[in-house]
C-alpha positions as CSV (number, residue, x, y, z in Angstrom):
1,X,-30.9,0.8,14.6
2,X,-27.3,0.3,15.4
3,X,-26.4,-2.6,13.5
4,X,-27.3,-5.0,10.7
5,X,-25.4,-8.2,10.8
6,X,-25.7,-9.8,7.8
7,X,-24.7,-13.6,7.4
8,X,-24.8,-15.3,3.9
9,X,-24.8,-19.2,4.2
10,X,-25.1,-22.3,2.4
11,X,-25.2,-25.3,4.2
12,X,-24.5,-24.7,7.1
13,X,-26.9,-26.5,9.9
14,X,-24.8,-27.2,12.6
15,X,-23.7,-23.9,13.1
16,X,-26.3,-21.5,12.8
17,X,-27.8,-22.0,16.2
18,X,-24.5,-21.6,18.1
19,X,-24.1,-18.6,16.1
20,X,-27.1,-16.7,16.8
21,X,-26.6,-17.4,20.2
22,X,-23.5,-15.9,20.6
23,X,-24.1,-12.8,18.4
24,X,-27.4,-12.4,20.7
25,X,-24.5,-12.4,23.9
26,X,-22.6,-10.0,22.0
27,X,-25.3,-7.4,21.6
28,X,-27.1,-8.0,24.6
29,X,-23.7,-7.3,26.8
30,X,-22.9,-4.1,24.7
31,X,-26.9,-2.7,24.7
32,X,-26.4,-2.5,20.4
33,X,-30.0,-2.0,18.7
34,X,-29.4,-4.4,15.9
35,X,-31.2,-7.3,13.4
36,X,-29.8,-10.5,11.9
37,X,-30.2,-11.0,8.6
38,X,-29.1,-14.6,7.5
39,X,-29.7,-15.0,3.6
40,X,-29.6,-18.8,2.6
41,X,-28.1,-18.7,-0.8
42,X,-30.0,-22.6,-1.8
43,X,-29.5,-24.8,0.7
44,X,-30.0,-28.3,0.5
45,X,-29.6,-28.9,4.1
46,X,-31.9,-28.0,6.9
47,X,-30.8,-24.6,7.2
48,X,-33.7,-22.8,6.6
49,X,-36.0,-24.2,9.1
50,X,-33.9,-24.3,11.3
51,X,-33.8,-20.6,10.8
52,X,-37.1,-20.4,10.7
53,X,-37.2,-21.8,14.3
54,X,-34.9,-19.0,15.7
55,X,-36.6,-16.7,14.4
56,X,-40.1,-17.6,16.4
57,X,-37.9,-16.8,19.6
58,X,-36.2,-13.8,18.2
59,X,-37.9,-10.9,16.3
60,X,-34.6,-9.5,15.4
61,X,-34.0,-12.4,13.3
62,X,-34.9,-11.6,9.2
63,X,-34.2,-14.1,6.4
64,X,-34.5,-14.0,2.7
65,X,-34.5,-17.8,1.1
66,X,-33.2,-18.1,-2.6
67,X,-34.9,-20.4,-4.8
68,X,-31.0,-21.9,-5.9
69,X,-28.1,-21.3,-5.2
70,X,-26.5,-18.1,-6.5
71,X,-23.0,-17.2,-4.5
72,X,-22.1,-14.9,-2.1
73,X,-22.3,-11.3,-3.8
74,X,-25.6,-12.1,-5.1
75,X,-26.6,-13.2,-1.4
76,X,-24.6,-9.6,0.0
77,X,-26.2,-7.8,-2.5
78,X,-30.4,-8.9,-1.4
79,X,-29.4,-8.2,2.5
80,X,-27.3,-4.7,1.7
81,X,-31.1,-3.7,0.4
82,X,-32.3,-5.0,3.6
83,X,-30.4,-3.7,6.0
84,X,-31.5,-0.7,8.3
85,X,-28.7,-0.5,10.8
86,X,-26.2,2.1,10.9
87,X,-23.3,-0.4,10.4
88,X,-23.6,-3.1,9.1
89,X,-21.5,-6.3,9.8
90,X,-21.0,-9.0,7.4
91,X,-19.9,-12.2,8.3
92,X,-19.7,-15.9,7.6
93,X,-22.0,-18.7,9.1
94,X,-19.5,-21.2,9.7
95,X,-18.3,-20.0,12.8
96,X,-14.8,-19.1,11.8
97,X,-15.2,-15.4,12.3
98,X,-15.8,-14.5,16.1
99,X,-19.0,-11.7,16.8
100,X,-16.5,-11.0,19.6
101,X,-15.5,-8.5,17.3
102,X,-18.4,-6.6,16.2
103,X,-17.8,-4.0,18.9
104,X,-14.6,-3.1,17.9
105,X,-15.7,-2.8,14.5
106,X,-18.5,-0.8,15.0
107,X,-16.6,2.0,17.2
108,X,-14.1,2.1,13.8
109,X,-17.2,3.4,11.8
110,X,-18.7,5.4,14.5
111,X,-15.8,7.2,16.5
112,X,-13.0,6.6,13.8
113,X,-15.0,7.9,10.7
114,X,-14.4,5.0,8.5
115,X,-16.3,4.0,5.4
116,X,-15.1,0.3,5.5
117,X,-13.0,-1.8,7.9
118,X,-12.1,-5.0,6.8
119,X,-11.0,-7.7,9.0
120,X,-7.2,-9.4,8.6
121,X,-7.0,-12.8,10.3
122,X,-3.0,-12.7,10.8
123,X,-3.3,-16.1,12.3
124,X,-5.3,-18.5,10.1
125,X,-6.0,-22.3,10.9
126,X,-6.4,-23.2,6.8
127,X,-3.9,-25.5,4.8
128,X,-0.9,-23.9,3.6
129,X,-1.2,-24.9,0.5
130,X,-4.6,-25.2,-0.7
131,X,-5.6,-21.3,1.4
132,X,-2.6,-19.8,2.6
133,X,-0.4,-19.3,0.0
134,X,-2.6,-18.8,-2.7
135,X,-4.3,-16.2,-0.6
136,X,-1.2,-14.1,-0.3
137,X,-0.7,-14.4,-4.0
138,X,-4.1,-13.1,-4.4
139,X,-4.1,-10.3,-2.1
140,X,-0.7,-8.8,-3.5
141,X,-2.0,-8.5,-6.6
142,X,-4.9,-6.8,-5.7
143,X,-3.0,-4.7,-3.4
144,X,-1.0,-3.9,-6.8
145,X,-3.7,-2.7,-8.5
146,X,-5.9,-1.2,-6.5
147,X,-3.4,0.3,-4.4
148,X,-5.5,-0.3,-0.9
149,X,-3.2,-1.3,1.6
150,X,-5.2,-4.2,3.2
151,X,-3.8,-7.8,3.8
152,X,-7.2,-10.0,3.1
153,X,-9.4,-9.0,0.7
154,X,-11.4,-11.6,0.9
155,X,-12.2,-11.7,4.4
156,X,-15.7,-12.4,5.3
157,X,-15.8,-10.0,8.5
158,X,-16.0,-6.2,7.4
159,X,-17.8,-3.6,8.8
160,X,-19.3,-0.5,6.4
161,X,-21.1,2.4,6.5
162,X,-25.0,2.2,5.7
163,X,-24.7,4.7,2.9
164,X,-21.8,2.7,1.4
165,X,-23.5,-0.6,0.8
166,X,-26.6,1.6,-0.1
167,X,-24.4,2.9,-3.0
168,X,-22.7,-0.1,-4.2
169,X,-23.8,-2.8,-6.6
170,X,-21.9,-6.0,-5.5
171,X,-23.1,-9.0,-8.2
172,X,-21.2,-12.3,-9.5
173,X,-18.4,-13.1,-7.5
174,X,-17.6,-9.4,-6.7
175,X,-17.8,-9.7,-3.1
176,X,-13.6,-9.8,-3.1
177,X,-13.3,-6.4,-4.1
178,X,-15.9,-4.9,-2.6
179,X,-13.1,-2.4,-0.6
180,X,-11.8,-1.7,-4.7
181,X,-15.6,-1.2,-5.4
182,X,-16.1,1.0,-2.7
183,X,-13.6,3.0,-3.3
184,X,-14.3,3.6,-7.0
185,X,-17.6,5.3,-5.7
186,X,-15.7,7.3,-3.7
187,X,-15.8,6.2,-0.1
188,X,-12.1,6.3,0.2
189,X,-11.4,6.1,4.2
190,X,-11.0,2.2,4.1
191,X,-9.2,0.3,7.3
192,X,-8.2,-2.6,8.3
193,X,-8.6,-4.1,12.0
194,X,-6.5,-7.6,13.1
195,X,-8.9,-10.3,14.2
196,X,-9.4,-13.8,15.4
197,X,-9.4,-16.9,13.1
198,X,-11.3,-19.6,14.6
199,X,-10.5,-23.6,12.5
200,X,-14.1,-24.3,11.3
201,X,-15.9,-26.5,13.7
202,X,-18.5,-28.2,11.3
203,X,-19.1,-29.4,7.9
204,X,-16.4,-28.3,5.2
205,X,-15.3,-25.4,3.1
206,X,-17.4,-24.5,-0.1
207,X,-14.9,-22.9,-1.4
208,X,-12.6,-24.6,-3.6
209,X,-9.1,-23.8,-5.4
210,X,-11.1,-22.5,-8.6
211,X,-11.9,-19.6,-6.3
212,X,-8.3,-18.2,-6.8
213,X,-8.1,-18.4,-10.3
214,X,-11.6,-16.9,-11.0
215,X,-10.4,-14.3,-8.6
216,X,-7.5,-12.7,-10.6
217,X,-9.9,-12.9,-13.7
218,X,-12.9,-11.0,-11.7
219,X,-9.9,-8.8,-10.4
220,X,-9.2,-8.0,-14.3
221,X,-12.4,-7.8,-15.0
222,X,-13.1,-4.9,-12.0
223,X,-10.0,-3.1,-13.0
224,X,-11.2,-3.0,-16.8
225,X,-14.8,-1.8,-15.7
226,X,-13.7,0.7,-13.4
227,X,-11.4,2.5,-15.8
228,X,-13.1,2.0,-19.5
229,X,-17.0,0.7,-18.1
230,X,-18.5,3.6,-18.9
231,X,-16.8,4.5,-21.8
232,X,-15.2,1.3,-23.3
233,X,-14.9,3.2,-26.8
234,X,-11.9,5.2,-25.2
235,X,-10.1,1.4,-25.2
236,X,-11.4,0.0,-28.1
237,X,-11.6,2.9,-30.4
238,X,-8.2,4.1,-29.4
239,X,-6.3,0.5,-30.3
240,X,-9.0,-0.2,-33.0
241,X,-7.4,3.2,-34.2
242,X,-4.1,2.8,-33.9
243,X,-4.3,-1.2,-35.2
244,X,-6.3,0.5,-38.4
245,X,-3.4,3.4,-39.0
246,X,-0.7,1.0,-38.9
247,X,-2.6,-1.4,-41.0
248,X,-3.0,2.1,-43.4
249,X,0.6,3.1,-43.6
250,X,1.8,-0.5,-44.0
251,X,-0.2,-0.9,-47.3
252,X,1.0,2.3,-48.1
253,X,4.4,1.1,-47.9
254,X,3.6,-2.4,-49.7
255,X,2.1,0.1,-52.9
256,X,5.7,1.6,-52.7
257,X,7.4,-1.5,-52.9
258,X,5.4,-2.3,-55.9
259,X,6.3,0.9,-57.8
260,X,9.7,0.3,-57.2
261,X,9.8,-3.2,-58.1
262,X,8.3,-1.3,-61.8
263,X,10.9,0.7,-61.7
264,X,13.3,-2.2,-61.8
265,X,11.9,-3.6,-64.1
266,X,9.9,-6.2,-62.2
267,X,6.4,-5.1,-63.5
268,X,4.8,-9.0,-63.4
269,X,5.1,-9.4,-59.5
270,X,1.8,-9.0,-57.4
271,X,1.3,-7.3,-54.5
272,X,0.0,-10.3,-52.7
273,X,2.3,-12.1,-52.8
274,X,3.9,-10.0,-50.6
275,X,3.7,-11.3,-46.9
276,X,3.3,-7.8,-45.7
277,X,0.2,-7.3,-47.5
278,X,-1.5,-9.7,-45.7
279,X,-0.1,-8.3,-42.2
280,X,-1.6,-5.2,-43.4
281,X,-4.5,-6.3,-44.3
282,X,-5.2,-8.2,-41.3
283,X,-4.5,-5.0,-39.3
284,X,-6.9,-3.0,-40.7
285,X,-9.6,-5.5,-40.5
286,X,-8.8,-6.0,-36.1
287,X,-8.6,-2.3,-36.2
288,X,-12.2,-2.0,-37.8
289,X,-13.5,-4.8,-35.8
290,X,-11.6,-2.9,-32.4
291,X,-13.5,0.1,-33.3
292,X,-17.1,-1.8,-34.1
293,X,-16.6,-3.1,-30.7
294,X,-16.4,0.3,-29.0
295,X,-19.3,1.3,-30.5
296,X,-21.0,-1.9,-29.4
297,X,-19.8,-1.7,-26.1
298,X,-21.2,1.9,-25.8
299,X,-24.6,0.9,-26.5
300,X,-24.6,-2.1,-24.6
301,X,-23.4,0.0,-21.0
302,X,-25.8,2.7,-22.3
303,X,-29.0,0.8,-22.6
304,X,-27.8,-2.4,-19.7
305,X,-30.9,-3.1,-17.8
306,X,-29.9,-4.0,-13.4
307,X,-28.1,-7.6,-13.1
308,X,-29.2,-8.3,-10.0
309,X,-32.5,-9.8,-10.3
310,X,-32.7,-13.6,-8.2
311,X,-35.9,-15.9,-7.4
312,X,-36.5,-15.6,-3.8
313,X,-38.1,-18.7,-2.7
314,X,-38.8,-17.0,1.2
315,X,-38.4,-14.1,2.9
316,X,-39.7,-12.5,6.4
């Protein structure tokens, strides 16, 4: 099979038959071997039957149902399981990113060589304020610390290699950084292809300005799991160490003070009551706790059963 395209949704009734339609065009015009895999991630609406009712017409259509709503790694994660195609296609439901593309994408992965391409919608139709900005906030930083050179992140049209998504575990709200992701398991040939933004046609964003925030803190999150996940006792220990030897040295220095207070002739003063014991203490007790916490966090990444486990409702 050529191609998996692989549509996450939630809520999204009015569009789905116009985009199957014109995905079906797509293929159809370009000969492609390919399945749709739309995965409703809990939706209230009428989405899955009318999903169901495509797919009576069109046996390329497959579907997994979740019992709730989960989010959109979870829902990129069940499909990437699914998916047979050589490349597959990811893309949102609401109609904002064109299938016009998918050929261009494809011939990236096949002719080019690349592991990912991820799509960079130059012109967007969002509110400057609420999307725009914050989005170019967001994808410096992650530029910064991943050192990928793409503009969006975050966009919803990417195009990967089969073994790529086959190697990945994409769970919470990781979708963002699944280019950062991807290249932490070593599929480093990552592009980047300019493509159309279209202004959403029905219903409204489900995405909210929360998404920003909780993105630099999954950003942090990824960056800290990447370096120390496997062995989180090389952070821990290390400044659980170094808090516990200054701690060590300080009431070292605090038992000096007190024999040279003797010496003075100051025999009667304590050495608590002495500010710096109490510094000195208290480093000693993070450092311990710092190290306890390595140790913890060995076991715990040693003995972690899968994350991704979700209640599917439906699936054919």
């Amino acid at each position: 099979m050529d191609i998996s395209v692989v549509i996450p949704l939630y809520n999204e009734e009015e569009s789905l038959p116009e985009l199957h339609a014109w995905i079906k065009r797509v293929m159809d015009e370009n000969a492609f071997s390919y399945e749709i895999i739309f995965v409703d991630d809990g939706s209230t609406d009428r989405s899955w039957p009318i999903i169901t009712t495509i797919r009576k017409s069109s046996p390329e259509v497959k579907a997994i149902k979740f019992r709730r709503n989960y989010g959109k790694s979870p829902a990129l994660y069940c499909a990437f399981q699914k998916a047979q195609g050589d490349v597959i296609i990811t893309m949102d439901a609401d109609l904002q990113d064109s299938p016009d593309e998918i050929p261009a994408l494809y011939r990236m992965i096949t002719d080019e060589d690349y592991d990912l391409v991820s799509g960079w919608k130059k012109k967007r139709y969002d509110s400057i304020l609420t999307k725009n900005i914050p989005s170019k906030l967001f994808n410096a930083t992650a530029r910064k610390v991943s050192g990928i050179r793409l503009h969006d992140f975050n966009c919803g049209l990417k195009a990967y290699r089969r073994a790529l998504v086959k190697d990945i575990e994409v769970y919470n709200d990781m979708h963002r950084y699944i280019p950062i992701i991807a290249k932490e398991a070593g599929y480093t040939k990552i592009g980047e292809k300019e493509v159309h933004h279209q202004a959403r046609k029905y219903g409204k964003s489900k995405f909210g300005a929360s998404r920003f925030v909780n993105g630099y803190l999954d950003l942090m999150t990824l960056w800290f799991l990447n370096k120390f996940g496997k062995k989180p006792m090389h952070f821990f220990g290390l400044w659980g160490s170094v808090m516990f030897i200054l701690g060590f040295f300080a009431i070292v220095a605090v038992g000096a003070m007190k024999l040279y207070d003797m010496q003075q002739g100051n025999p009667y003063r304590l050495v608590t009551e002495s500010p710096y014991f109490y510094i000195s203490l208290t480093m000693m007790i993070l450092g311990t706790l710092l190290f306890l916490a390595g140790f913890l966090g060995e076991l715990i990444s040693r003995n972690a059963p899968e994350r991704n486990h979700y209640k599917i409702e439906d699936e054919f």
